[in-house]
PATORGU-150703 format. One record per residue (C-alpha): residue in one letter; x, y, z. Coordinates in pm, whole numbers, plus 32768, in hexadecimal, padded with zeros to 4 digits. Last residue first. Layout:
BEGIN
a, X, Y, Z $
...
This chain:
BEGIN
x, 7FBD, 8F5C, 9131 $
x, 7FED, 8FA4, 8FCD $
x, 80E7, 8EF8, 8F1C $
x, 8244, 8F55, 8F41 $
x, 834E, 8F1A, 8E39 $
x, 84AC, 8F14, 8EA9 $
x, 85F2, 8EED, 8E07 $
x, 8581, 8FCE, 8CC5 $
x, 8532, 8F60, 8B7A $
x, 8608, 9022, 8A47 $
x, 8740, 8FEC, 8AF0 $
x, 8765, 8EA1, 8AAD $
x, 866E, 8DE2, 8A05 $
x, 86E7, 8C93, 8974 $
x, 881C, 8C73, 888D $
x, 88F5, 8D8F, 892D $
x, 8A17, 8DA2, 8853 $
x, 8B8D, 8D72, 8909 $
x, 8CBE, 8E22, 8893 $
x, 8CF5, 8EC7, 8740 $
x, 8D9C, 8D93, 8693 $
x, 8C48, 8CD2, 86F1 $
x, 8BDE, 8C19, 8843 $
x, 8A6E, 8BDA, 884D $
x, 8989, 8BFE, 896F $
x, 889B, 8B83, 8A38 $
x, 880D, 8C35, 8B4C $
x, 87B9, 8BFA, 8CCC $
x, 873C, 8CA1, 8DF6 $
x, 8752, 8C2C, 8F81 $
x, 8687, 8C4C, 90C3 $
x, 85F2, 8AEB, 9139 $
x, 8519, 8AFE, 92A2 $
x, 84F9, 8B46, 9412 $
x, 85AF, 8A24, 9466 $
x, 86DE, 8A9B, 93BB $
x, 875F, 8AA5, 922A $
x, 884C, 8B54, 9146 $
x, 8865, 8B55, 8FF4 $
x, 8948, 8B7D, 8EE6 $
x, 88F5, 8B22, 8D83 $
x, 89DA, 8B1B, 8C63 $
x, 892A, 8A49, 8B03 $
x, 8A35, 8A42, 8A36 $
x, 8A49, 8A1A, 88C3 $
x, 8BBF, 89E0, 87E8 $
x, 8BE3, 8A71, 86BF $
x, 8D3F, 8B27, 8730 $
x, 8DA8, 8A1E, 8818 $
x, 8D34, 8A07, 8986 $
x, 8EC7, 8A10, 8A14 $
x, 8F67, 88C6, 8AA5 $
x, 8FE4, 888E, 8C07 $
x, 8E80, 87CC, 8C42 $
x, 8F15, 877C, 8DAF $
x, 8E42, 880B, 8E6C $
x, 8CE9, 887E, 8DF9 $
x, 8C60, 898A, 8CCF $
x, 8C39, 8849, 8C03 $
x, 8C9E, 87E5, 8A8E $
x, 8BFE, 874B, 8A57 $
x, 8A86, 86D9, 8A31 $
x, 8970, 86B3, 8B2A $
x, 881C, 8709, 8A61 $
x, 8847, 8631, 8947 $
x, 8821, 86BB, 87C5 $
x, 88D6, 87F9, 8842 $
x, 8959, 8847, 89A5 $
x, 8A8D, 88BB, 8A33 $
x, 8A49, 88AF, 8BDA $
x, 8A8A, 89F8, 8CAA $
x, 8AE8, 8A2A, 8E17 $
x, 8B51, 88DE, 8E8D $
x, 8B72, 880B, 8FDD $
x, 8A08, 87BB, 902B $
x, 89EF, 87E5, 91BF $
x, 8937, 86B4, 923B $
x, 89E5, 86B9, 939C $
x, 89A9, 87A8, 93C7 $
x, 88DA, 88AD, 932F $
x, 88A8, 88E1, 91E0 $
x, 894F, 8986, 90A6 $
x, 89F8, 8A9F, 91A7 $
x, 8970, 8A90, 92E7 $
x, 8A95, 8A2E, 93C2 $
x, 8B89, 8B0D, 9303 $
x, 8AB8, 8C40, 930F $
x, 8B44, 8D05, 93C1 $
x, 8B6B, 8E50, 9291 $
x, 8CF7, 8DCC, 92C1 $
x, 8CA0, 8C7C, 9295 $
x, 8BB8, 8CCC, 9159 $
x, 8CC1, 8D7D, 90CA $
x, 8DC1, 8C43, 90F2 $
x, 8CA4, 8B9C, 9037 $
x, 8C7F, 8C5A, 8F3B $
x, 8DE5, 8C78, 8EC7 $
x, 8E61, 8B19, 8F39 $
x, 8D3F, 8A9A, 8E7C $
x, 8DD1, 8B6B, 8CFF $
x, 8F35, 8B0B, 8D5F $
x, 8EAE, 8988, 8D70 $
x, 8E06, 8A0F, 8C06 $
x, 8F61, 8A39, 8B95 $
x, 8F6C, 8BD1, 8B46 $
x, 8F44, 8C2D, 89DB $
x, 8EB1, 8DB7, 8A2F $
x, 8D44, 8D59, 89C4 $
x, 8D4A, 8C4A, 8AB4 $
x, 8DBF, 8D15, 8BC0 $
x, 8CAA, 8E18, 8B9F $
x, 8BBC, 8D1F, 8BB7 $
x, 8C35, 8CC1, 8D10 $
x, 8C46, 8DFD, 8D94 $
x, 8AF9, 8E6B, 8CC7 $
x, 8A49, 8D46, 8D9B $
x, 8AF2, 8DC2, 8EF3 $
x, 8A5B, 8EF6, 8EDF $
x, 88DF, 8E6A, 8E84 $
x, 8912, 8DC2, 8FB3 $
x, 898E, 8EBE, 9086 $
x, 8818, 8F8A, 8FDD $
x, 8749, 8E3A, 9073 $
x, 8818, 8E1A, 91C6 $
x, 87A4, 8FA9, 9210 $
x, 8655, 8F77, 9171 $
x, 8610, 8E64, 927B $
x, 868A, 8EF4, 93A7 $
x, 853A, 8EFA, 940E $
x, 83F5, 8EDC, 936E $
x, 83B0, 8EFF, 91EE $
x, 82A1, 901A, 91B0 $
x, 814D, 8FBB, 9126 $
x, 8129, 8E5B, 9098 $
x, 82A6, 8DEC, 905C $
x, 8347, 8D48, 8F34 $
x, 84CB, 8D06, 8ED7 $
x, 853A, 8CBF, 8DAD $
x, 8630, 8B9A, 8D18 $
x, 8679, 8B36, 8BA6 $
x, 86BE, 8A01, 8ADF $
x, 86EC, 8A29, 8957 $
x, 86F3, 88AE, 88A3 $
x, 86F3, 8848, 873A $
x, 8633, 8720, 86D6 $
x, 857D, 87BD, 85D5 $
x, 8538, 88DE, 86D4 $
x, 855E, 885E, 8839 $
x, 84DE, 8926, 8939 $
x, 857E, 8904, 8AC7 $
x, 84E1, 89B1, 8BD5 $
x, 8541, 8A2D, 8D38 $
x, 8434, 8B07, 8E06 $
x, 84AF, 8B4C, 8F59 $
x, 837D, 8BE4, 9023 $
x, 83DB, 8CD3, 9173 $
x, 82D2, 8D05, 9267 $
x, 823B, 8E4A, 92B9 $
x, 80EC, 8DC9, 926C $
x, 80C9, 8C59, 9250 $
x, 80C8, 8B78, 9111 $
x, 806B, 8A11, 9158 $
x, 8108, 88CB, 9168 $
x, 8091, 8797, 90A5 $
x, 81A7, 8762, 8FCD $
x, 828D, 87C8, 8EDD $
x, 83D2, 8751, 8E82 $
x, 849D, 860D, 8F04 $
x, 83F5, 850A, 8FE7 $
x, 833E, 8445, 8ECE $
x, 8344, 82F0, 8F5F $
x, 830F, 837A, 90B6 $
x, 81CB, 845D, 9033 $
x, 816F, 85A0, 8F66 $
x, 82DD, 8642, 8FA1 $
x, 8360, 86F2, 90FA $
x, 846B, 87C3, 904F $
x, 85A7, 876A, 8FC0 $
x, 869A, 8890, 9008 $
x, 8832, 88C3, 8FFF $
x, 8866, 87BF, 8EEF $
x, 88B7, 863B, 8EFE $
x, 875B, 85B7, 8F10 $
x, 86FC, 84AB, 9018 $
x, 861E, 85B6, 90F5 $
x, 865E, 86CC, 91D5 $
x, 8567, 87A5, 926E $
x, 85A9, 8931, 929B $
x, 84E8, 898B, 919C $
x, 83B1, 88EF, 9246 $
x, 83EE, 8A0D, 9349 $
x, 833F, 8B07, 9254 $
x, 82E0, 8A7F, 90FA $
x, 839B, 899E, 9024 $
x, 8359, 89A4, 8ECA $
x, 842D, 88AD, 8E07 $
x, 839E, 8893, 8C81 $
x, 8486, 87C1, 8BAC $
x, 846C, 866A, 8CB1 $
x, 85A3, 8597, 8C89 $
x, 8617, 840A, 8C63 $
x, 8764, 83EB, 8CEC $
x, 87A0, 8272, 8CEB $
x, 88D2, 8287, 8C65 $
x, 8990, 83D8, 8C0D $
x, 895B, 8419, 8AB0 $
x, 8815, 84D0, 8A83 $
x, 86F2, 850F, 89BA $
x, 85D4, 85D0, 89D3 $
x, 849E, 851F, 8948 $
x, 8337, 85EE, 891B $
x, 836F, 8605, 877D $
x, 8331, 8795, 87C4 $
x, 82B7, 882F, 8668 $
x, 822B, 8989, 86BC $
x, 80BE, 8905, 8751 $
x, 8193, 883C, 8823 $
x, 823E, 8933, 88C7 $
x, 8142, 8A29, 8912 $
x, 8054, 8927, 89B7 $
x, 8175, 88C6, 8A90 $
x, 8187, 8A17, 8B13 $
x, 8034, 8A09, 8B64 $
x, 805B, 8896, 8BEB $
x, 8185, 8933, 8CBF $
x, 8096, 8A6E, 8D5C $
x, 7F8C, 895D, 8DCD $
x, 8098, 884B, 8E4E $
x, 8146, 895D, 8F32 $
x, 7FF3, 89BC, 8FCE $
x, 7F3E, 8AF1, 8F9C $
x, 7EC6, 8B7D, 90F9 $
x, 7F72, 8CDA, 90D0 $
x, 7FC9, 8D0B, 8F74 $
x, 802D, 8C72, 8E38 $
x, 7F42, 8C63, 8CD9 $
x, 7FFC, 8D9C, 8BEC $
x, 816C, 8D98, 8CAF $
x, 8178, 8C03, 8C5B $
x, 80F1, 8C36, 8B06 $
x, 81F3, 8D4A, 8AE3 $
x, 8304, 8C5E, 8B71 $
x, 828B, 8B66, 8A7A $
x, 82A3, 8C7B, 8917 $
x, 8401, 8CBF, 89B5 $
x, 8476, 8B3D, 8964 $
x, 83D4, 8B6B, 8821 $
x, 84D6, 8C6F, 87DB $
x, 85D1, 8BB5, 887D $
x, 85A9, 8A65, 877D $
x, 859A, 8B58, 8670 $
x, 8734, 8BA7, 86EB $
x, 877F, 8A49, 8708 $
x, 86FD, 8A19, 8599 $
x, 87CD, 8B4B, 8524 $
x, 890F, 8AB6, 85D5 $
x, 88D0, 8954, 8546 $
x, 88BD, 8A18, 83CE $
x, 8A06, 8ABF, 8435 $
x, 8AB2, 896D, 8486 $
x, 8ADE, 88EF, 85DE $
x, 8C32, 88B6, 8694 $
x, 8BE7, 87C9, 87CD $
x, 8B60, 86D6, 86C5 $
x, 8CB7, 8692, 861B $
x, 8D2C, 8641, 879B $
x, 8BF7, 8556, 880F $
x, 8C5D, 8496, 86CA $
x, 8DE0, 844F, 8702 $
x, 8D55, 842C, 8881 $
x, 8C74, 82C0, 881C $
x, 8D87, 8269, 8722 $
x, 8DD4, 8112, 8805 $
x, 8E94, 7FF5, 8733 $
x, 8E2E, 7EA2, 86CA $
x, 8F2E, 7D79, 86FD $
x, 8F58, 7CB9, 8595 $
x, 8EA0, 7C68, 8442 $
x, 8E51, 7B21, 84B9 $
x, 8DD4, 7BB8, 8604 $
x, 8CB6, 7C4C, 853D $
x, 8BBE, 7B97, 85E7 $
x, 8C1C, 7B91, 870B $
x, 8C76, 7D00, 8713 $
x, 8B0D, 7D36, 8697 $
x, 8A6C, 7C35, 87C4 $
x, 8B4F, 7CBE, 88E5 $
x, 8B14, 7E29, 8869 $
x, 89A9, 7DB8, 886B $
x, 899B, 7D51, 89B6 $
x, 8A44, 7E68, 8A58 $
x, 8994, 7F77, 89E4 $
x, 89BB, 8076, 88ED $
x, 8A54, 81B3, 896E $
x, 8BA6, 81D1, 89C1 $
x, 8BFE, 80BA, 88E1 $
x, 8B97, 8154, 87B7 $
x, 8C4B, 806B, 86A0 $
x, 8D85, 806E, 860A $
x, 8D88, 7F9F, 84DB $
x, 8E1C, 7E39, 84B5 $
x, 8F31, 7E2E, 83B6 $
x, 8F4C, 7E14, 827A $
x, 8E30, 7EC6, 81BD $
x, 8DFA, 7F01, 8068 $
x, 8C86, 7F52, 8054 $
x, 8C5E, 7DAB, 7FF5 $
x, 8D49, 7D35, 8123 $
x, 8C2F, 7DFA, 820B $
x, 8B05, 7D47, 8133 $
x, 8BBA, 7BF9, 818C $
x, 8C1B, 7C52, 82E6 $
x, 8A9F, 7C9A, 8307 $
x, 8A22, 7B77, 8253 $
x, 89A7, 7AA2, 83A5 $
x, 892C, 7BF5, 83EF $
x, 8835, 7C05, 8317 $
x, 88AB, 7D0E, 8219 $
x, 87FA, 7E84, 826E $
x, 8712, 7ECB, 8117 $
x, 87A2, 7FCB, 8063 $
x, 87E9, 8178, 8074 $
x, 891A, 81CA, 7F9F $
x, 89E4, 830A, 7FD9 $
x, 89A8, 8484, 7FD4 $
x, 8841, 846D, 7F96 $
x, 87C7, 8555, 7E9F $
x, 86C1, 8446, 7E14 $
x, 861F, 8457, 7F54 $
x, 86D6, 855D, 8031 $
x, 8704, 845E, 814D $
x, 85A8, 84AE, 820D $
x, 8521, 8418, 80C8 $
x, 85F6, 82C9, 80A6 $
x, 85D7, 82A9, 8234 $
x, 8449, 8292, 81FA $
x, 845A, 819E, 80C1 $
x, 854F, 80BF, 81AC $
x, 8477, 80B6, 82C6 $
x, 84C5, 7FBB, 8377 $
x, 8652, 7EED, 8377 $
x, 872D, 7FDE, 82BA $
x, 885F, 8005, 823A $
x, 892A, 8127, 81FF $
x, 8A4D, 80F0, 810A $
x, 8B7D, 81CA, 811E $
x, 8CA9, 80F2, 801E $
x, 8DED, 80AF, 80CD $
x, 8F11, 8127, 8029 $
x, 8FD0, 819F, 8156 $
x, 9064, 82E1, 80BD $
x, 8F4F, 839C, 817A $
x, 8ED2, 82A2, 829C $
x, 8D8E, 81D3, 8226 $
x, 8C3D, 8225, 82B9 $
x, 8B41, 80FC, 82FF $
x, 89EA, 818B, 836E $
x, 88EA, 80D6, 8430 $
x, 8789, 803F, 8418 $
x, 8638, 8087, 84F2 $
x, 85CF, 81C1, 848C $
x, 866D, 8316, 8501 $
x, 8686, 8415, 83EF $
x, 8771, 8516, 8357 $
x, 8875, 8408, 82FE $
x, 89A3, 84A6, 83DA $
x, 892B, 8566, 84E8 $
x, 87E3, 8460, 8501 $
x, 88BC, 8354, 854A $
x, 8975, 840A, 863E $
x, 8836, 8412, 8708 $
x, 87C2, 8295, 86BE $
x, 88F0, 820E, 86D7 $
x, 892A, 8132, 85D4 $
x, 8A71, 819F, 8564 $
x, 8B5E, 809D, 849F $
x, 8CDD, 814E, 84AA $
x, 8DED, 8103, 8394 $
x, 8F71, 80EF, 836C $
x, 8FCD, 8184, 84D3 $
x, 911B, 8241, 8507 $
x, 90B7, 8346, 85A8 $
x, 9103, 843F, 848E $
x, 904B, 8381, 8395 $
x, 8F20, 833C, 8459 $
x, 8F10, 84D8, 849F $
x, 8F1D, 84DF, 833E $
x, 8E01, 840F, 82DF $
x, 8D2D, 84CC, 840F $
x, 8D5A, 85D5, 8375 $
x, 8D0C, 8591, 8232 $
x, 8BC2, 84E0, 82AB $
x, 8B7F, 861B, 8363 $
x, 8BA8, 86D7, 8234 $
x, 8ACF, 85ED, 8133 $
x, 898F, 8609, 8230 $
x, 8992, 875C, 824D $
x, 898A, 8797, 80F3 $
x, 884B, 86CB, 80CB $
x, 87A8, 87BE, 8188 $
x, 8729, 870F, 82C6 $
x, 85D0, 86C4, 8292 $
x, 84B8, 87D2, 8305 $
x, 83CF, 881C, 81B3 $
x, 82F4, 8904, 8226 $
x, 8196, 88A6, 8223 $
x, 8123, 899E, 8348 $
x, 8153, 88AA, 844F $
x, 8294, 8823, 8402 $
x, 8276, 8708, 82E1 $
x, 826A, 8588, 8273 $
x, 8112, 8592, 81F6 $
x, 81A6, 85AB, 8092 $
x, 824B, 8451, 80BF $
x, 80C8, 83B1, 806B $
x, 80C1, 826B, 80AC $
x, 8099, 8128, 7FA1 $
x, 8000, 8000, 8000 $
């Protein structure tokens, strides 16, 4: 029966593949990268780098050879090989789309492309049982190697078209906080103001997955934590988590309700054709109590520390000892992503088709963000009384550091009326 590949869209009919272009570069780099570590071939099947480099995610994989290696690209695939075709480029594709070999034939079909040896593989990320059953498999062809960081480092540099999508992705990002300003207030509950937001998002094109590497670190988009539920921690390695809807979803928003005077963290991630833009605000019905406004405007401080060292080249451990050794000095070493003793250790997190990439405003990441390279920088602080932070993502260029999200043009605090 046939199907109809026009129905394959954004919302308003828009054609959203991955320019063909796109796909040929990355597979370029990646072919030199290969070279220049020494590896003759790499089979991806990850769904997330999978998608970098074919434009799609069904279930198959993608053999690229190394440049000078004279092994034929091929991307096979198991279901559905009419869809991957299309989300490839079609008849533009940059290499051959086919039917995956059974895998009885794979060293067969792997000989066939002009292979020798066994390819790396993504050990990092697939899991144990089916490295164990490819590297059986292929052991005639010898031991498999490990390109799982040779592909997290071509994707910590992205391409101008990645940059414009991460950049839509913060537009829509804005469109939730205004939902959030529009239907919040005194009484509202967390999970009220995040299904408005969510509304937002999905209308624009949100797939509802956010992916990440570290295992099992599954994540809410929308955390809303309201008053002293800010100040709860939960299984998530960032400053806040928020009560969540139940124990088995214990990250994000929850049942807790807006309160006049009390502070509201607001911390949601948008991803625009997979693209994400994270970005922190903070809430309050009427005016926020305490010390509040003090911690919120250190905050914002200590965030153009930080960003500021990016955009000057330093190591992104230089980058943490920056904002952190200001946060010690405004006393706020106890408080600072968390309260002991689950304190997050970081200040910023790169992000782009997963939501914890590197490099890491942390310890030892004694590497600079490169120019390309998307950060989400977020410092918060938190105590009983509640979460007080703000967060933006931005983009390091040859100027310094572009603000991704909104910046300047939303303020730290929005009040609601009281």
């Amino acid at each position: 029966m046939a199907w109809d590949a026009e129905r394959l869209t954004g919302p308003d009919g828009d054609d959203w593949r991955v320019p063909v272009s796109e796909l040929e570069e990355r597979r370029n780099r990646l072919a030199s990268a290969l070279a220049e570590a020494g590896l003759e071939s790499a089979l991806i099947d990850d769904p997330v780098e999978l998608y970098w480099l074919t434009g799609g995610r069904q279930n198959g994989m993608i053999l690229v050879g190394a440049e000078g290696s004279g092994v034929s690209n091929v991307h096979w695939v198991r279901k559905s090989l009419d869809r991957a075709r299309f989300e490839s480029g079609g008849d533009d594709a940059p290499d051959s789309v086919v039917a995956q070999p059974r895998m009885s034939g794979l060293v067969d079909a792997l000989r066939a492309t002009g292979a020798t040896r066994t390819p790396a593989m993504l050990a990092g990320k697939i899991p144990h049982d089916r490295w164990a059953f490819f590297t059986g498999r292929l052991s005639s062809m010898g031991d498999a190697s490990d390109c799982t960081h040779l592909l997290y480092g071509l994707r910590e540099t992205k391409s101008a078209w990645e940059l414009e999508m991460h950049r839509e992705s913060g537009r829509i990002n804005r469109r939730m906080f205004e939902a959030i300003r529009d239907v919040g207030g005194v009484g509202r509950t967390e999970l009220e103001m995040a299904a408005a937001a969510d509304e937002v998002s999905r209308t624009a094109g949100f797939g509802g997955r956010i992916r990440m590497r570290r295992w099992p670190m599954d994540c809410d988009r929308v955390v809303i934590a309201a008053g002293h539920s800010g100040a709860i921690p939960s299984y998530f390695d960032s400053a806040i988590g928020g009560t969540g809807a139940s124990p088995i979803s214990s990250l994000g928003a929850g049942h807790s309700k807006v309160v006049a005077g009390e502070p509201v963290i607001v911390d949601m991630v948008h991803l625009h054709r997979g693209y994400v833009s994270d970005c922190t605000r903070m809430f309050c019905a009427g005016e926020m109590e305490g010390e509040s406004m003090t911690r919120l405007e250190d905050m914002a401080e200590i965030r153009d520390s930080v960003v500021a060292s990016l955009g000057r080249g330093d190591d992104c451990s230089e980058a943490w000892r920056v904002g952190s050794g200001k946060a010690a000095e405004m006393g706020y070493a106890n408080h600072l992503m968390g309260m002991p003793p689950a304190q997050a250790v970081f200040l910023g997190h790169s992000v782009g088709l997963e939501l914890d990439e590197t490099p890491v405003v942390a310890e030892r990441f004694d590497r600079e963000l490169p120019v390309g390279g998307t950060m989400a920088v977020e410092p918060k602080v938190l105590y009983n009384s509640g979460a007080i932070g703000t967060e933006d993502t931005f983009a390091r260029t040859s100027d310094g550091m572009e603000c991704l999200t909104m910046g300047d043009s939303w303020g730290l605090l929005t009040e609601w009326d009281s």
